[in-house]
C-alpha positions as CSV (number, residue, x, y, z in Angstrom):
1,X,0.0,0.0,0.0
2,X,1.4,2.9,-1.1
3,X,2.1,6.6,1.0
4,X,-0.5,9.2,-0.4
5,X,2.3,12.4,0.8
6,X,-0.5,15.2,1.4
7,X,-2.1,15.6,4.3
8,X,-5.4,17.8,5.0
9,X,-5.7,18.7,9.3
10,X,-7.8,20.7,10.4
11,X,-6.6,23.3,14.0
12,X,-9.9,23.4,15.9
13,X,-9.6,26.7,18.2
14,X,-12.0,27.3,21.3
15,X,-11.9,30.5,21.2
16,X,-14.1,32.5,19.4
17,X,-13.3,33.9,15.7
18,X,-13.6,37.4,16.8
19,X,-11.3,37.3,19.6
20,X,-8.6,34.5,18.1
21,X,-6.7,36.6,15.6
22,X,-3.7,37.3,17.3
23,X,-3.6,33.8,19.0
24,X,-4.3,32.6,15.4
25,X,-1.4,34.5,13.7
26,X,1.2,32.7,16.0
27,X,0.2,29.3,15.6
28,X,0.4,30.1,12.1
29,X,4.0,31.1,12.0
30,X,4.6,28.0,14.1
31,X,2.5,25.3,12.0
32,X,4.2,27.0,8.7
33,X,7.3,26.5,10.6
34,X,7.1,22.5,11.7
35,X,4.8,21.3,9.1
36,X,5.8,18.8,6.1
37,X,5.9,20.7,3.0
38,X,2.7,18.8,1.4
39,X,1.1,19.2,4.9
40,X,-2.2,21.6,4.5
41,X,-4.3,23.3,7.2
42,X,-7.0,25.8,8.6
43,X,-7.8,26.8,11.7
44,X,-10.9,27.6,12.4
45,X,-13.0,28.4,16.2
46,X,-15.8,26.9,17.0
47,X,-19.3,28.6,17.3
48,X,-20.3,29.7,19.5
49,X,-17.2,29.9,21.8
50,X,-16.0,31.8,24.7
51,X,-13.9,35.3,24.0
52,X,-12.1,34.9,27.8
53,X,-8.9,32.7,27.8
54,X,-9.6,32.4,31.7
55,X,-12.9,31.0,31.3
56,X,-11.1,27.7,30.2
57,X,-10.2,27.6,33.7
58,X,-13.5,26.5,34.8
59,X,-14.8,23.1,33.7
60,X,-18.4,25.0,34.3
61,X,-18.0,26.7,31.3
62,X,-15.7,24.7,29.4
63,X,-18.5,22.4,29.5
64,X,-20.4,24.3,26.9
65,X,-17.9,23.8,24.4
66,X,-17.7,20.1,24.0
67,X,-20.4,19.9,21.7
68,X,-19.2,22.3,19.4
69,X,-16.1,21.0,19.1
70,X,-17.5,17.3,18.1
71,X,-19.5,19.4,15.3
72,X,-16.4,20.7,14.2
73,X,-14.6,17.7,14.0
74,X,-17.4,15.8,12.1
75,X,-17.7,18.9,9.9
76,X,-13.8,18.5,9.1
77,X,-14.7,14.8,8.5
78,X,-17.1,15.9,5.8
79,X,-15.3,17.8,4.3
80,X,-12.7,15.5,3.5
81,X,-9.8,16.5,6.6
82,X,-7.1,13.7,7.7
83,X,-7.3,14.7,11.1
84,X,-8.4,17.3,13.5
85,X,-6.4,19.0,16.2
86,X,-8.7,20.6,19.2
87,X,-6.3,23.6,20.2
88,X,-6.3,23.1,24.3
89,X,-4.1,21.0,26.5
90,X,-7.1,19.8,28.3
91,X,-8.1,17.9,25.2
92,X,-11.6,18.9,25.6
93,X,-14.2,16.5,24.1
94,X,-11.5,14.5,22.5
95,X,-13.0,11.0,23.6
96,X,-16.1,11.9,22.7
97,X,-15.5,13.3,19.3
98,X,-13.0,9.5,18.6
99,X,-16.4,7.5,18.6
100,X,-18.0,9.6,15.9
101,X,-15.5,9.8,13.5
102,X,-13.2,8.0,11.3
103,X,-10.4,10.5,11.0
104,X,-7.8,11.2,14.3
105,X,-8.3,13.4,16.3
106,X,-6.2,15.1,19.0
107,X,-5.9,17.6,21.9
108,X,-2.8,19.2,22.9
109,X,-1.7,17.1,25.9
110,X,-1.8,13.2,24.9
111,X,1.0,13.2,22.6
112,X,2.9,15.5,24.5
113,X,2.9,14.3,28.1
114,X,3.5,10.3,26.3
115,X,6.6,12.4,24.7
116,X,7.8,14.0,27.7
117,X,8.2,10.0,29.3
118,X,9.8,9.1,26.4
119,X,12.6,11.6,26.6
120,X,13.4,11.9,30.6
121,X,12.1,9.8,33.3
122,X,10.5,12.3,35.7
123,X,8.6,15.6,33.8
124,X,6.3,18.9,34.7
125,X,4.1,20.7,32.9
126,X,4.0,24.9,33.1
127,X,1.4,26.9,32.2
128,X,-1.0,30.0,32.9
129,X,-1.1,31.7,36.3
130,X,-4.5,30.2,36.7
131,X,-4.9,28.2,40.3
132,X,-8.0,26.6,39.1
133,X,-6.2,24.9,36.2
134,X,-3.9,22.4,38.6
135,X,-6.7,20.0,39.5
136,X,-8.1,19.6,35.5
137,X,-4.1,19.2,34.2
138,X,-3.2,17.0,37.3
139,X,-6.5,14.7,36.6
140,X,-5.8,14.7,32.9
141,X,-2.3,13.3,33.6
142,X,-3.7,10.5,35.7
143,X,-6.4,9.8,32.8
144,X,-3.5,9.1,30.8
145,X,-1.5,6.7,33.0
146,X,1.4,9.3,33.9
147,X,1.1,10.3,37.3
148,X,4.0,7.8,38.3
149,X,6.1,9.8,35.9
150,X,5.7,12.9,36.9
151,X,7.4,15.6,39.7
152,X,5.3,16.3,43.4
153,X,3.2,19.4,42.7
154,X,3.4,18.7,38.4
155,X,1.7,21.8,36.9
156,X,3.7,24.7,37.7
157,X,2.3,28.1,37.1
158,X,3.8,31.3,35.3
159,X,4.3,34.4,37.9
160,X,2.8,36.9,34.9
161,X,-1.2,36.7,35.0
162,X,-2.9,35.2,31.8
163,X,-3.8,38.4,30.7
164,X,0.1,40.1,30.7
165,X,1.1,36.7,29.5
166,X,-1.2,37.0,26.2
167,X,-0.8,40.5,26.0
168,X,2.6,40.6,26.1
169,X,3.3,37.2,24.1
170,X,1.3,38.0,21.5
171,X,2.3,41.8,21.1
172,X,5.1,43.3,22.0
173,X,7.9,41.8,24.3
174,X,7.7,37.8,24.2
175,X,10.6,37.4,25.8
176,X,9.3,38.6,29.1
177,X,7.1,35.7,29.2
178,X,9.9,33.6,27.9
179,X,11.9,35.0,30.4
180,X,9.0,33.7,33.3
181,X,8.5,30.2,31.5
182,X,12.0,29.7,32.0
183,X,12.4,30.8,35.2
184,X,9.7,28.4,36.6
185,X,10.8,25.4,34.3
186,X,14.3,26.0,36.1
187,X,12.6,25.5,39.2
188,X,10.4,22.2,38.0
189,X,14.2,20.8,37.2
190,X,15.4,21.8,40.7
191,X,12.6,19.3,41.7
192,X,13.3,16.8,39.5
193,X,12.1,17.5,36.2
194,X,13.8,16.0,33.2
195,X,11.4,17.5,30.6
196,X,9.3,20.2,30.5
197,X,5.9,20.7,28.9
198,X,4.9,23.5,27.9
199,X,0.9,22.7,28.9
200,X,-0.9,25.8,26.8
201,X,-1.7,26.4,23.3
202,X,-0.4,29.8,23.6
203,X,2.5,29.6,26.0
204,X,3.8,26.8,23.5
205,X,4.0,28.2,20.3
206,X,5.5,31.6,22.2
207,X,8.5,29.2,23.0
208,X,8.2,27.6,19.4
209,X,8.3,31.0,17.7
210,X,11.4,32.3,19.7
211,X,13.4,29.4,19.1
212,X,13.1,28.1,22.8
213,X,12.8,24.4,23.0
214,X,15.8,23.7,25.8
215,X,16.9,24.6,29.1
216,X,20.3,24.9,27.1
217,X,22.6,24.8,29.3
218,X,21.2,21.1,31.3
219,X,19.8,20.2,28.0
220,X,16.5,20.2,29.3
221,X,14.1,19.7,26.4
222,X,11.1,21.8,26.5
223,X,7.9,20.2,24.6
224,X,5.6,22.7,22.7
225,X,2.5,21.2,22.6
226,X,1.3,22.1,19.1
227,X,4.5,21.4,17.5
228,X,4.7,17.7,19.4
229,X,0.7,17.5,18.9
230,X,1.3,18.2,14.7
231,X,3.9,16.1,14.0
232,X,2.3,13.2,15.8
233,X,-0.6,13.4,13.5
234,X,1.3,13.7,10.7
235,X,3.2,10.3,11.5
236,X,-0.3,8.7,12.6
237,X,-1.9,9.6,8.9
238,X,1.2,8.6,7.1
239,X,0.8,5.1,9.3
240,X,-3.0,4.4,8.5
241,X,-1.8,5.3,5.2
242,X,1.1,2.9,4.8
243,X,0.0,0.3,6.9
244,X,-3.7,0.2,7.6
245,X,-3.3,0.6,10.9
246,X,-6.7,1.6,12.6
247,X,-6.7,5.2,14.3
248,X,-8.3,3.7,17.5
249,X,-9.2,0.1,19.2
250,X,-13.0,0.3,18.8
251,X,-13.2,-2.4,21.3
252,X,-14.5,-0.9,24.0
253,X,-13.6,2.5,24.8
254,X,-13.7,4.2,21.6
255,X,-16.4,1.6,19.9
256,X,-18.4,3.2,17.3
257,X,-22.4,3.8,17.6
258,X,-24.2,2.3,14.2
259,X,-25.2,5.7,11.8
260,X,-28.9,5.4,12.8
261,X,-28.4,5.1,16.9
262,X,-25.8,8.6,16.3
263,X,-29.0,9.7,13.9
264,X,-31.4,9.1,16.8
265,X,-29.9,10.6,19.7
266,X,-29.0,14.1,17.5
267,X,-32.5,14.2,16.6
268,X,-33.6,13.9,20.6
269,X,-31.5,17.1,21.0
270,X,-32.5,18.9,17.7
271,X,-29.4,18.0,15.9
């Protein structure tokens, strides 16, 4: 079976349109940076979606988006996409969205927190100076298996608040929030880190951008999420494509509701 080279993916963001364009522009630089050269894209937000990067820190709200996103990525299906990549490390609605459709589909912080084992023993993730965030990123690492692999106290959170972390990341002076993501990795090493994850789709490509992917003098790797979230679905396409491999078990977990059951239930909800 032969390797069809282009791939079609489709960047999912939660935040709405209206509000996404600077956030948009840099993962733009970074996919056009990372991406295969017969790799296409968009990236567009679901609707309708929340304007507040905070608000993600509440799984109240965050709630509200989960169904929107599995439109999306059904949409993408439809209109012929390889794979779908929800832009938050909380992969919200990610499970979900895998029984529906026959494409991958991925959050930010599968791929990366399995890479992060792979390249030290012992990791942490740092992100937004959001307190309520700890609990959701500490539960989704023990979803995933990993709490065995990671430091005491995991998440680690930047000293700048979200909003002079965005502002100033995605205008002006970067390298101040560089500047703090470093700072606080450095301290995730001093207990016990051997990689660091860079656990925001924001924070990531900031680091990305700026050519910051080491604590270079310990040789520290630091893991962008997008960029380790990308390139895995690029390798998992070309596999299905080249081998046949399935994209999930649909043993259990991930099995697959026949076409007129997934009918039925959208039509109890007006779908």
């Amino acid at each position: 079976m032969g390797i069809q080279m282009a791939r079609k993916i489709r960047f999912i963001n939660i935040v709405a349109e209206e509000a996404a364009g600077p956030l948009n522009a840099l993962i733009k630089k970074v996919l056009d940076k990372i991406i295969m050269p017969d790799t296409t894209y968009d990236i567009v937000s679901i609707r309708p979606a929340m304007r507040e990067t905070a608000d993600f820190k509440y799984e109240c709200f965050a709630f509200h988006n989960f169904s929107g996103i599995v439109n999306s990525v059904e949409q993408a299906e439809k209109e012929g996409f390889d794979a779908c990549v929800v832009l938050c490390f909380f992969d919200p609605a990610i499970r979900y969205a895998r029984q529906l459709v026959q494409i991958p589909v991925f959050g930010l912080g599968e791929a990366t927190l399995h890479l992060a084992c792979m390249m030290g023993y012992r990791y942490a993730v740092v992100s937004l100076n959001e307190k309520e965030m700890i609990p959701t990123i500490e539960e989704e690492i023990r979803r995933y298996g990993l709490a065995d692999r990671a430091i005491n106290n995991p998440v680690r959170l930047l000293t700048l608040s979200t909003r002079e972390a965005f502002i100033k990341g995605l205008g002006g002076s970067p390298h101040e929030v560089i500047s703090d993501i470093i700072k606080v990795a450095k301290e995730a090493v001093n207990d016990g880190a051997e990689v660091i994850v860079i656990g925001c789709a924001g924070l990531g490509p900031m680091c990305t951008s700026l050519g910051v992917s080491s604590l270079q003098e310990m040789k520290i790797p630091i893991l962008d999420c997008l960029t380790v979230t990308t390139k895995t679905v690029e390798m998992i396409i070309d596999m299905r494509r080249s081998t046949g491999i399935p994209i999930v078990s649909r043993k259990a977990f991930y099995s697959m509701p026949d076409n007129k059951d997934i009918e039925r239930v959208k039509a109890i909800f007006g779908k």
